[in-house]
N, C-alpha and C positions, 0 to 999 in steps of 0.2 A: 426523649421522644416527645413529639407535640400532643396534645392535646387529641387530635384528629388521630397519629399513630394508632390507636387503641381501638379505632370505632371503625377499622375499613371494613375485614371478612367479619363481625358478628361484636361480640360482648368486647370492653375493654378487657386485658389481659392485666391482671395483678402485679405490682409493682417486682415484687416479689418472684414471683415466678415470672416477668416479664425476658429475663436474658435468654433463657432457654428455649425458650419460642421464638422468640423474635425474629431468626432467618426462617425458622419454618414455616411463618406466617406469613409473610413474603411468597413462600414457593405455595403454599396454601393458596393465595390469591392468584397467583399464575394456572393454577390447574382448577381451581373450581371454574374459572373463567372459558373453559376447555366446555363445559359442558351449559354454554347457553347460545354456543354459536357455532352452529352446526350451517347455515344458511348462507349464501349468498353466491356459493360457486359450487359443482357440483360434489358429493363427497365422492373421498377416491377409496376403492372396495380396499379391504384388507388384503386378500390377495396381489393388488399391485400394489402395495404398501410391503409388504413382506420380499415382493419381489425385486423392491426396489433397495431394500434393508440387504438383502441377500447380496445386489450389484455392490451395496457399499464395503459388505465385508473381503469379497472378492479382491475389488479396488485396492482394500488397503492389505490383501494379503500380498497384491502383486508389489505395493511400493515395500513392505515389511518386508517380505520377502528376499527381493531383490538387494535392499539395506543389507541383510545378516549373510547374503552369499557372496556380495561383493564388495563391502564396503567396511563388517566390522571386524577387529574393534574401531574403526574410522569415528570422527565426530560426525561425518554424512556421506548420504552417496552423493555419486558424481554421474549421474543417473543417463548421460549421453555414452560417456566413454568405460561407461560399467565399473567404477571404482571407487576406492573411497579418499576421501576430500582430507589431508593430515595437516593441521597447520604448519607451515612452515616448507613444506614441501610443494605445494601450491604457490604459483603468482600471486602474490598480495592483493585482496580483493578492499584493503583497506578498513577502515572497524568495522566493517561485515563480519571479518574474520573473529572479530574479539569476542563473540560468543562461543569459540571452538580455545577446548582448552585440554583438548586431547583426554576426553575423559567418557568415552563414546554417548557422545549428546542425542544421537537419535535415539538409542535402546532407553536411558534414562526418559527421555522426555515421552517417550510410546510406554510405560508401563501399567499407567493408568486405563489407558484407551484399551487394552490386550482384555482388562477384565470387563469393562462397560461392552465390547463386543464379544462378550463370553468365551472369549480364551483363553479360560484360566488356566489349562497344562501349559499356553505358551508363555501367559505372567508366569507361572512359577519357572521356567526355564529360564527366562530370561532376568528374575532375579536373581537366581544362582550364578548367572553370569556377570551381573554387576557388582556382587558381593568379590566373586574370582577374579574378576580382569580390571576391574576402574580403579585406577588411582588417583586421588584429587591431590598431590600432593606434584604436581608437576612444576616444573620451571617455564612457566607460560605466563604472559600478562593476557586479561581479560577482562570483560565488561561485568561490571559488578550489578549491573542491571537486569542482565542475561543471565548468568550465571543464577542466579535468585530465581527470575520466574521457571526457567526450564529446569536446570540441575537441585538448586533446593525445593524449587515446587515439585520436580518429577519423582526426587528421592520422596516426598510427604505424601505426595497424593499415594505412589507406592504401597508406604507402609499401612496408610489409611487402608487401604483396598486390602493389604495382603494381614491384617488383623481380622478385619470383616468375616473373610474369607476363610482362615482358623477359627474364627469362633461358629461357623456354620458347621466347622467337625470332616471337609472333606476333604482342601486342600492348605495346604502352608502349616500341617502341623507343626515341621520340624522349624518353622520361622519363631524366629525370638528379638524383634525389633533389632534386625543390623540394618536394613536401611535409615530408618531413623539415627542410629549411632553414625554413619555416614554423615546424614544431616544435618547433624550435631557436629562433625568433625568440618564439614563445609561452614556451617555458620561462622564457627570459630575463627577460620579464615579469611572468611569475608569484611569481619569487626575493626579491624587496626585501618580501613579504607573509610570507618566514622573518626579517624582522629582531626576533627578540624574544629574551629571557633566557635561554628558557625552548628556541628552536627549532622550538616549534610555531606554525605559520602562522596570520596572522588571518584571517579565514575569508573576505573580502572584500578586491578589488584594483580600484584604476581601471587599466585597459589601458594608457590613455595615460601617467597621475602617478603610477599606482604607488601609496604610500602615504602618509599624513600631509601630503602637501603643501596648501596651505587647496580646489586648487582638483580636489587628488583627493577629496574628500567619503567618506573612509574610513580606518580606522586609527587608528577611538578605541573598538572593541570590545576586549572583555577574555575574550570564552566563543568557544570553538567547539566544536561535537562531538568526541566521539571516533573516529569514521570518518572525520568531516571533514579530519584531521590525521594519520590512519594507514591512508588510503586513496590514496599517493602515490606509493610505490613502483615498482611494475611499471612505468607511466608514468615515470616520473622514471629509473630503473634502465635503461630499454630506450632513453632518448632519450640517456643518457650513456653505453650500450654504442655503439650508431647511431652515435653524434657522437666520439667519445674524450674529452667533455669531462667528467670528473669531478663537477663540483660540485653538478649536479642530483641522484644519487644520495646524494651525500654528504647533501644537506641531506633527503633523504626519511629516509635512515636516522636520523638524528639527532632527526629527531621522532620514530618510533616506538622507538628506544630512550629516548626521555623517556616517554611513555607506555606503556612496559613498566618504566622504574623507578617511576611514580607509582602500579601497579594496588596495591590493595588487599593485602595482605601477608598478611593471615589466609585470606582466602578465594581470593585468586587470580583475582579479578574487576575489571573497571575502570566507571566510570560513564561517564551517556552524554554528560553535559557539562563541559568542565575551563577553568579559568582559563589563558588562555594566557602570563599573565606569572608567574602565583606556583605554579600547579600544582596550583593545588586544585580538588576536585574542586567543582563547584557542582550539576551532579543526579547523586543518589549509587544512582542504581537502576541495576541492570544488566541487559540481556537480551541477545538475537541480532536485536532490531529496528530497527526505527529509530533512529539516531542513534551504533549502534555497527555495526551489522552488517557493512560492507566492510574494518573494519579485523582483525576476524579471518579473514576470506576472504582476506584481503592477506598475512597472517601465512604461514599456508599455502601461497600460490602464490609468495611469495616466495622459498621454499624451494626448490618445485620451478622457475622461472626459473632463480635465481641460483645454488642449490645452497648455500647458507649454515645449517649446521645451527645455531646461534642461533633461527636463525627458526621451524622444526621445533621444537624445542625449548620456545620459546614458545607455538607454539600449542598446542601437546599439554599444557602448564601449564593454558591457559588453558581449552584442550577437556576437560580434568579435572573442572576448578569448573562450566563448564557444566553436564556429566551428573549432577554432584553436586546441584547444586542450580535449575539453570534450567529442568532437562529434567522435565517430569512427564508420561511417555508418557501419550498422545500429545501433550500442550501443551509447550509451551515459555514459562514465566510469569518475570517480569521480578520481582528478588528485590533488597532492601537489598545494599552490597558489603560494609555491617559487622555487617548481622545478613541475611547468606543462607539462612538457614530461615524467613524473614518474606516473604512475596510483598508486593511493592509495587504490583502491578496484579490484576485479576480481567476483562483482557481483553488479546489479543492483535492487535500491528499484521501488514498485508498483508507488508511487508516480510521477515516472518522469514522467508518463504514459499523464499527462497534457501539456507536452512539445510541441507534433505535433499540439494542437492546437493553441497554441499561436506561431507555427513558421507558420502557416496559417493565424493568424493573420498579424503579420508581412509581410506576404506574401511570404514564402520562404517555397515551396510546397515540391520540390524534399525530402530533408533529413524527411520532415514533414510524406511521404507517404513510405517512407523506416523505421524509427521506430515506424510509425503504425503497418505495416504488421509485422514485427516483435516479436514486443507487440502480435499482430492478432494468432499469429503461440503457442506462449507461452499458450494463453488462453485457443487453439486447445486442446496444448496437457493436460494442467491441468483442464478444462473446466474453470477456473478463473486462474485473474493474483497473481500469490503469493506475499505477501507481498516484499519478495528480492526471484532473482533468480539467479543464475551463468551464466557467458559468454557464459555455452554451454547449454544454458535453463534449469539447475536442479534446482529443488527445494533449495532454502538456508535457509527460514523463512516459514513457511508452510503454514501461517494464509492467510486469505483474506475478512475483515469486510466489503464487499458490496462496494468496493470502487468504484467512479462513475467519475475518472478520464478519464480512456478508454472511456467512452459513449461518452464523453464531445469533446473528441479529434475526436472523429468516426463521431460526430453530424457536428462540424466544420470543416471538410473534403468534408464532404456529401456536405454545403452549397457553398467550395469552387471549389468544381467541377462540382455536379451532377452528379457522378460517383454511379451509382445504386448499385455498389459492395456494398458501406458503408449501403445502406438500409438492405441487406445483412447480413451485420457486426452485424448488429443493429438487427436482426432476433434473430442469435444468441445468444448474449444477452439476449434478452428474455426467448428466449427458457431453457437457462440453469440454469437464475435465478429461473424460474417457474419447473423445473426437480430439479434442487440440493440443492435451497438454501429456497425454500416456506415451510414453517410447518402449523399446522392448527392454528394458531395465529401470523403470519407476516412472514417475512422473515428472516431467522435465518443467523448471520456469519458463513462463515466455520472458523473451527477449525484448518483443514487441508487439504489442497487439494487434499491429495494424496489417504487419505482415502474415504474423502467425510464426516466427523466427522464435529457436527455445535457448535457452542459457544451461551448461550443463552444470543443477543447482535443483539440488530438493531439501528445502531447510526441513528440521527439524520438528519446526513448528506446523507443519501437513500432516505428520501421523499426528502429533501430538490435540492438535484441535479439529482439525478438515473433518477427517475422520468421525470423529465423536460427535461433532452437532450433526451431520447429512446422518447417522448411524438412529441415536438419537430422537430425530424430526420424524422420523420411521416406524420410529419401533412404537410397540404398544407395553403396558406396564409389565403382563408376563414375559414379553419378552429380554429382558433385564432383570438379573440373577439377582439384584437389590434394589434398594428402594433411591433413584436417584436425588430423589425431593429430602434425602436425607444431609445431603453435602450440599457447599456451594464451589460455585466455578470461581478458577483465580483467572488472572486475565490470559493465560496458558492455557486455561480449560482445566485444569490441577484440582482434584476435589477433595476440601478438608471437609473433617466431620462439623457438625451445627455444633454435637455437643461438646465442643473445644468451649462453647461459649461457659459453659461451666466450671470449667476443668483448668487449679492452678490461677484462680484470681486474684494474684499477689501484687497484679498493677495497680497504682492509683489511678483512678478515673475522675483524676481533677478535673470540671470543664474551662480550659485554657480559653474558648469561646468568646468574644466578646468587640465590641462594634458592628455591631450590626448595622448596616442601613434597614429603611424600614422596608420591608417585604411586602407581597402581595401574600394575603393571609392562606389563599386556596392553593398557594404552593405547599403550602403545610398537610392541605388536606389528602394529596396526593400519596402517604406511604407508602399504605395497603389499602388500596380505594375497594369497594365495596362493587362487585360486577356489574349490579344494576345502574351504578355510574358510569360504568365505563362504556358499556353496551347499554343506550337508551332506548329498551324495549324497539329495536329496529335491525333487524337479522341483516340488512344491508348498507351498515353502519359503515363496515372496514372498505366497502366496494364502493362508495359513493365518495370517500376521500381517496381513494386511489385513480376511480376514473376521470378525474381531472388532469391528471401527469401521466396517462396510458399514450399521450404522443409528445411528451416534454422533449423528447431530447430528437427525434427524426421528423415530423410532421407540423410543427408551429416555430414561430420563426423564431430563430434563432435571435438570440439576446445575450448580452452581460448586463448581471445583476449589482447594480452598484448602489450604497447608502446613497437617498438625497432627504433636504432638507424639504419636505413637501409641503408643508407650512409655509414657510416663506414665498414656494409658488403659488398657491392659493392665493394666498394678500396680494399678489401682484408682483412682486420684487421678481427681477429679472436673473434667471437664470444660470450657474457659475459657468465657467469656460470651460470647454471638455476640450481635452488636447486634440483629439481627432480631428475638432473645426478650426484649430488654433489655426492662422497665419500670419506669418510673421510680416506679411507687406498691410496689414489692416494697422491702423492707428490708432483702433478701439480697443484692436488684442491687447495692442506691446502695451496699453494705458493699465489695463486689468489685469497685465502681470507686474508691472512694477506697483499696485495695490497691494497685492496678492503676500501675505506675512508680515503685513505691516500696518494696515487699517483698523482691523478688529481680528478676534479668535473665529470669526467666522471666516475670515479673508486666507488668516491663514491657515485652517482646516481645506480649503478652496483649494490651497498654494501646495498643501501638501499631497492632497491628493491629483493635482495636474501635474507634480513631478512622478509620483507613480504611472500615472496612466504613460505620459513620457517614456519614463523610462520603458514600459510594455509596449509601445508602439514601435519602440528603436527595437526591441529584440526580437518583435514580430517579423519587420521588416526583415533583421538579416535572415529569421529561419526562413521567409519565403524566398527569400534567394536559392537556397539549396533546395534541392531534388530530391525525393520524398528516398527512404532504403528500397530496395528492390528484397526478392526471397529465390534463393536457390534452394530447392526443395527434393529429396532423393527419393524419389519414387519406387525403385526396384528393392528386390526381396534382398534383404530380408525388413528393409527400411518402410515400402510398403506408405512412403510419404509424413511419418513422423520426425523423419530430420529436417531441421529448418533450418537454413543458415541464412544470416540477414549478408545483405550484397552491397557494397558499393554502385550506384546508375553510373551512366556516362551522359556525357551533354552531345551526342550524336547514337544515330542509328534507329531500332524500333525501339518505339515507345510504350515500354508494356502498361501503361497505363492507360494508353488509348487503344492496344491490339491484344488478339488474344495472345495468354502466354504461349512459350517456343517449348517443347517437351523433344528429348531426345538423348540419344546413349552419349557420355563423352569418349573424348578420343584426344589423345598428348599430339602436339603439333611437333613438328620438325621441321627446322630447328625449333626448339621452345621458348625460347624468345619471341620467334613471331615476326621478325623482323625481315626476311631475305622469304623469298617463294618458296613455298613448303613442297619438302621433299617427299611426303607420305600421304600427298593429296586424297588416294583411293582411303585412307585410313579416317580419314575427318569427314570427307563426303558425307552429307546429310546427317552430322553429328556436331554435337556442340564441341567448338575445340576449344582445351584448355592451351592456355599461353602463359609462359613467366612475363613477368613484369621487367622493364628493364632493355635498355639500350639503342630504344626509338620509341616514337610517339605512338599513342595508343590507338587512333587511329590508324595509323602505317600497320600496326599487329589486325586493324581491323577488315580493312583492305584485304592482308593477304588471305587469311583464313575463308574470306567470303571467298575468294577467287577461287581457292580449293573447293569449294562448295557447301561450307560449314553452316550451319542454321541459326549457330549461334556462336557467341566466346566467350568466356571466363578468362580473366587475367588474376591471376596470382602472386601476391606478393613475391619481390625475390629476400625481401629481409627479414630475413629465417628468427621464427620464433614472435612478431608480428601481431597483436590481437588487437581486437576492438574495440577491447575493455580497457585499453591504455591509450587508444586514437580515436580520435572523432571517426564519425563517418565520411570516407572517402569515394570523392566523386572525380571519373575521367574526363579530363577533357580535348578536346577537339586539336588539332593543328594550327590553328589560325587561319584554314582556307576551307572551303566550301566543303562540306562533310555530306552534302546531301544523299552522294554515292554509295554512304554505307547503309546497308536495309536490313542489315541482321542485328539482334539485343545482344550487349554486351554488359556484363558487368563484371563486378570486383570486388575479390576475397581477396581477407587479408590472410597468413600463411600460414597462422592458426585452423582459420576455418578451412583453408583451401588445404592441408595437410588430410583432414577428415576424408574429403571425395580421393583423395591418392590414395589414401589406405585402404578405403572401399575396394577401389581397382586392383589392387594389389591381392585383396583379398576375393573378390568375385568374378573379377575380368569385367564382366557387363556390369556397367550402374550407369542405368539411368536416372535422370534428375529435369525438372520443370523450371525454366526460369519465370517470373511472372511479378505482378506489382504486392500479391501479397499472397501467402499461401493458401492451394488449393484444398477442398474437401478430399481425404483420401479413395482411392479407388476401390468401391464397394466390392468389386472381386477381387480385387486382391486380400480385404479386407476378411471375405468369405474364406480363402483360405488360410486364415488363421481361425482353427479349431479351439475354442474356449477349455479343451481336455489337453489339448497339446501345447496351452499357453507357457509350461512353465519349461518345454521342451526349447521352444524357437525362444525362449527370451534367454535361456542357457545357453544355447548356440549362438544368440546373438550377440550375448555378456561375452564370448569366449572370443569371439569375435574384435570386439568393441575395446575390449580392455586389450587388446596387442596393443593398441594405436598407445602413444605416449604424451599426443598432444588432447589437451579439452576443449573442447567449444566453445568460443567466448563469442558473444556479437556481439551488434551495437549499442552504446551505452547511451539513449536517447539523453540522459541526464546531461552525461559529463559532455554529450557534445553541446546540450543549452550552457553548459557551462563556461567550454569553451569559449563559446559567442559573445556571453558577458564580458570574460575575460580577459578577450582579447579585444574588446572596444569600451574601458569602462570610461571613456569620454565622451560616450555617444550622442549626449544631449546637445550638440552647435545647434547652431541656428539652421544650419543647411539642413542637418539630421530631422532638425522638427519642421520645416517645411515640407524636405517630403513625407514625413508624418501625414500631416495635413491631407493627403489626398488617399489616407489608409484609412479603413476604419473596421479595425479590428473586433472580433466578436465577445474579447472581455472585456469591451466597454459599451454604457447603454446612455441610451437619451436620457433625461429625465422625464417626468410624467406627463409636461405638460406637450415637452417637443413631440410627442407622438412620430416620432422615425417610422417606427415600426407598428403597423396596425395589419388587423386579421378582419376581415370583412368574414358575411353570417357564413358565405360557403367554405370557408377556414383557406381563403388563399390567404397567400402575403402578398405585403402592398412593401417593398423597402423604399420609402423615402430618403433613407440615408443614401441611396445612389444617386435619386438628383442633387441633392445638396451636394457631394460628390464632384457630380458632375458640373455642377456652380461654380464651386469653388477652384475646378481647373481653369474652368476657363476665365473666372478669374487669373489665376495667375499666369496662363499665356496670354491674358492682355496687359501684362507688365512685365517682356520679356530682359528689358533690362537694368532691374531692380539693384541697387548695390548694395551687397552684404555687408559689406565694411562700417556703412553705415550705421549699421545695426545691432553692430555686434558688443557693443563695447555697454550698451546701457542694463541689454541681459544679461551679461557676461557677468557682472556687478550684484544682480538680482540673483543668478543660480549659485554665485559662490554664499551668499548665505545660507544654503541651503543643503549645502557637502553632506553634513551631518543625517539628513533625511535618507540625500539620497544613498548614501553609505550601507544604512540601514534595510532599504527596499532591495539594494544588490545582494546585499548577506541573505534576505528573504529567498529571493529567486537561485539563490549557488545552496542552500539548505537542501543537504542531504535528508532524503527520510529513512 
């Protein structure tokens, strides 16, 4: 512990008795802090705090609920088609799946949450049934990263809670640590996945063989994350204080002291993927998101568990390099670890969204309550945070699986201020889980934000965290049947006790520690900072840093935030080349690319980040080629507009993005094809007709159905079995002749999703459905008749329903389709490609400081200079309409292949799964 550690809430704390304290002194300073900032937004009465506590337990009765009627023993529900998700049984969703290990992961991962929302008859019920039914002893390969925080966190936090709970005298008498013995028996299986050189675990284990053996199918990877590997601890630490058996801690610590020897030595930074036997790094980018993010939240709370200042020490190393280079209030951008003033990305993943809370841990509020509100703005406008978004809040990944990072962060805010805003925050949340993301069997992932299109997919991780911080942010101390300030959270939300920190001290607590760069000393000061620090005597502390970003993302102009060297503008030096203004008919460009990696380390920091920006302009360019998803949306009862299915457009007919959507009953066309003049005209009249795909142009199917009088058409895959989640997003197109004739919207489901609307019909006769550019608000009456007493009536009719169908709902996979586009042009970079670059100027890139592109005059318009510049620069290049590429090509061509290696690098960035 530093020096400062000792002096933040009040007296230093005795060496001696310092391990035992230590996280509670931590949660100490998070709740005194509760009671000096009562000011600055209005407070919200108890009564709609209670009431709002009340909605959260509801909420998660309905997704728990629905879990145990229809889904288990399942590892999850399937929350569209009311059933449960079996590995193996299911379309491979890819390592999504490697957390399902057929050992029912929702009931485990929800057992903690059943007691923090005081149901403890349903905890004990539902341990009896884990004890009865789970077998960890399966012939399944699995992520040993997952497996740990959910299944060994959820068996721990368990037994935590259900010891508590016996010693209170009223329930769990007859409990005698078997989930812990479970615990114990998962550990054990987990351990032969540390046999490497190196320490660090391969990222995948079969339950049953373990590893390398022919008939475990695992144990020939060589990469795993860096969270993957330094997100073990607490778990592993708390199951060998629990048990006395040493080895599981030992072997946690042992990999995060390999990967605190392999960070980065200049910068103090680690990447997010490392060679598990030689130690290299293989993605050399860093941020707070994906792929690294839990292993510095591990850093930190390992401190406060175990009381090992090593670990303190480390983070505070590594939360240095962060502020220094990761943090660019409010963003937080993912930087090179050998050249940290070079951003490696120009968009941010959902995941970093856990950041303000653990810089509230730490105690370091300011940056904490600036990329909250940021995050807060993002959510405004998408009503959820997308999976990755751009520096100037667009959309980059569409998805959003229920992520419950933002609660987490908004809950440990709330506790560090008392700033009522966050209860607030915390409304919201609700509100729009229960509007966009509830179907009549749990709560469904979106698919896509934009549309409002759902993925039928309720991980795990919603009851297990969502739950518990909105429950939480809510509640007051009586209403919590213990003292929560007594555990801490694992990055699952999983609560071990503090007093582990005493209990079974058989580890050495060598400090491994050592090369420091030299720090800024008041980082130190940060532990347990003292409230009067943190709130300076100014009750409109938390509001004065927020209303500066209250219109960052819809109301100021729009920008990408890019490192520049702003010094070197000062003194005069001129400005590096931004790919946007490149042209390749200037003689000053092609002169300052053939500089560019070969002059100086400045030239080529220059060079490396104009092939990034390159490379982003080439993928900008093809997504604006394609035509945004469309949303088929099922309107009628019992659906009531919770089914969202993302649509293929067409490049002819109406344009629902410039008209309103077409609402109306379907109706099967004859013939179904669509091709020859429909025999059942009086049947489609004024209805959307559905068509098979298949045996003439889509057009010609467009034609006939308007002729019959249709309003609108859906085409239908004819290749049976078909989904989205394995094809890009598909768009129709025209005939080659003038399409202008057709006036009605068309679009196009693939035969997964379009299976769902037949089954409908089959089951209801009427189903109506809304076409439109993204889904609508549900219809308040319809909404009214669903009675809050008869919810669990219509969502049982609807389960019985729902689960006939055989097929799931997959939409579109915004991801795999950017990936696609990669993919299939990773030569993107000609010359041709970056001239028409040239007249793009995409929003994740910015000027520098001095070019002033973008200026906001006092009555907050925008002024975009980059459109004349723009507009210069074309007519530059239509006053040299016949330029000769050939020329040209051969002296760049020379210049990019040095450069393979970079761009290699920035490709694997943008195809990086989160």
């Amino acid at each position: 512990m530093s020096e400062a550690g000792g002096r933040g809430c009040g007296s230093p704390i005795p060496q001696r008795a310092r391990w035992s304290l230590v996280a509670a002194t931590a949660a100490f300073c998070l709740v005194s802090a509760t009671s000096v900032w009562t000011a600055g937004a209005e407070p919200m009465s108890r009564e709609e705090k209670q009431k709002l506590g009340n909605q959260v337990l509801e909420m998660f009765d309905h997704a728990y609920g629905n879990y145990m009627e229809h889904a288990y023993p399942a590892d999850e529900l399937m929350p569209l088609t009311c059933r449960g998700r079996v590995r193996g049984q299911e379309p491979s969703r890819g390592d999504v799946d490697d957390a399902l290990g057929k050992f029912s992961l929702t009931l485990i991962d929800s057992l903690d949450t059943l007691v923090v929302l005081n149901k403890t008859k349903e905890f004990e019920d539902a341990v009896r049934k884990v004890l009865r039914d789970v077998n960890l002893d399966n012939d399944v390969v699995v992520s040993v990263f997952e497996t740990n925080i959910r299944v060994l966190g959820g068996l721990l936090g368990g037994h935590s809670l259900a010891i508590m709970l016996k010693e209170k005298g009223e329930y769990m008498q007859w409990y005698n640590d078997e989930l812990l013995q479970m615990a114990k028996q998962l550990g054990y299986k987990l351990l032969p996945a540390f046999n490497t050189t190196s320490g660090l675990p391969y990222p995948r284990i079969n339950l049953k063989f373990g590893i390398r053996k022919p008939e475990a199918r695992t144990g020939t990877e060589t990469d795993t994350c860096t969270a993957c590997a330094g997100t073990l601890i607490l778990e592993f630490a708390a199951l060998s204080r629990f048990t006395g058996a040493t080895i599981f801690e030992e072997y946690a610590r042992k990999a995060l002291d390999f990967l605190w020897e392999k960070r980065q030595r200049s910068s103090n930074l680690v990447g997010v993927t490392i060679n598990i036997h030689t130690g290299d790094w293989v993605r050399k980018d860093s941020g707070v998101g994906a792929g690294i993010d839990s292993y510095y939240e591990y850093l930190l709370k390992a401190y406060v568990l175990l009381g090992d200042d090593s670990f303190l020490e480390r983070f505070n190393t590594h939360y240095d390099a962060i502020m220094r280079y990761i943090s660019q209030p409010p963003l937080l951008l993912d930087v090179h670890i050998h050249k940290p003033m070079l951003n490696a990305r120009t968009w941010m993943d959902a995941l970093l969204a856990f950041f303000p809370g653990l810089q509230v841990l730490k105690g370091d509020i300011r940056p904490a309550i600036e990329t909250h509100e940021m995050l807060y703005q993002v959510i405004k406008k998408h009503n959820f945070l997308p999976e990755a978004f751009t520096t100037d809040f667009r959309v980059h990944w569409a998805q959003h699986p229920l992520r419950p990072e933002f609660a987490e962060s908004t809950y440990f805010l709330y506790k560090a201020t008392g700033d009522p805003y966050y209860l607030e925050v915390g409304k919201t949340l609700i509100e729009n889980l229960n509007k966009y993301a509830r179907v009549p069997c749990g709560f469904a992932a979106m698919k896509d934000v934009r549309t409002g299109s759902h993925e039928d997919r309720m991980d795990s991780f919603f009851l297990a965290e969502m739950f518990k911080y909105l429950y939480l942010l809510f509640a007051d101390k009586e209403d919590i049947i213990f003292d929560i300030e007594d555990y801490i959270f694992t990055t699952e939300a999983h609560l071990l006790p503090l007093w582990l920190s005493t209990t079974n001290q058989s580890i050495s607590k060598k400090n491994t520690t050592s090369e420091y760069t030299e720090l800024d000393d008041s980082n130190f000061d940060w532990t347990c900072p003292n409230t009067q620090i943190l709130f300076p005597n100014d009750p409109l502390y938390a509001q004065s840093i927020r209303e500066p970003l209250k219109n960052v993302v819809d109301k100021s102009c729009p920008r990408g935030i890019i490192r520049v060297r702003e010094e070197s503008f000062r003194s005069g030096a001129k400005p590096p080349l931004r790919a946007r203004d490149f042209m390749a008919t200037n003689p000053e460009h092609l002169e300052i690319l053939k500089k560019m990696g070969a002059a100086s380390s400045i030239d080529a920091e220059d060079g490396l980040r104009f092939m990034q920006e390159m490379i982003e302009l080439s993928s900008q360019q093809q997504k604006e080629q394609q035509l945004p998803p469309r949303a088929v949306q099922i309107v009628s009862h019992p659906f009531f507009g919770r089914v969202v299915l993302t649509a293929g457009p067409a490049q002819f007919g109406l344009d629902l993005s410039k008209h309103k959507e077409t609402r109306g009953f379907v109706a099967s066309s004859k013939p179904y094809n669509g091709c020859s003049e429909l025999t059942n005209p009086e049947a489609v009249m004024g209805k959307i007709a559905l068509i098979q795909r298949g045996q003439c142009m889509f057009a010609e199917k467009a034609r006939n159905i308007q002729n019959a009088g249709a309003i609108g058409g859906i085409v239908i895959d004819d290749n049976e079995g078909s989904s989205s989640d394995t094809a890009p997003l598909f768009q129709m197109a025209g005939d080659g002749k003038d399409t202008d004739d057709i006036k009605i919207p068309m679009l196009f489901l693939f035969s997964k999703e379009g299976s769902i609307i037949l089954d409908a019909i089959r089951e209801y006769e009427e189903v109506e459905v809304l076409l439109s550019d993204k889904a609508k608000d549900r219809d308040p009456e319809m909404e009214n008749e669903e009675q809050p007493s008869s919810e669990n009536d219509s969502q049982n009719q609807s389960g019985e329903q729902i689960s006939s169908s055989s097929q799931e709902v997959d939409l579109v996979d915004q991801e795999s389709s950017e990936e696609n586009s990669l993919n299939s042009h990773p030569e993107s970079l000609s010359l041709a490609n970056m001239d028409n670059a040239a007249s793009i100027s995409p929003s994740e890139q910015t000027s520098n400081p001095t070019e002033n592109h973008e200026t906001t005059n006092l009555n907050g318009e925008c002024t975009d200079l980059d459109n004349q510049l723009q507009e210069q620069s074309e007519t530059e290049e239509d006053s040299n309409p016949n330029v000769s590429w050939g020329k040209k090509v051969q002296p760049i061509d020379s210049i990019l292949a040095d450069w393979n290696e970079d761009i290699e690098a920035f490709e694997m960035m943008e195809k990086d799964e989160l």
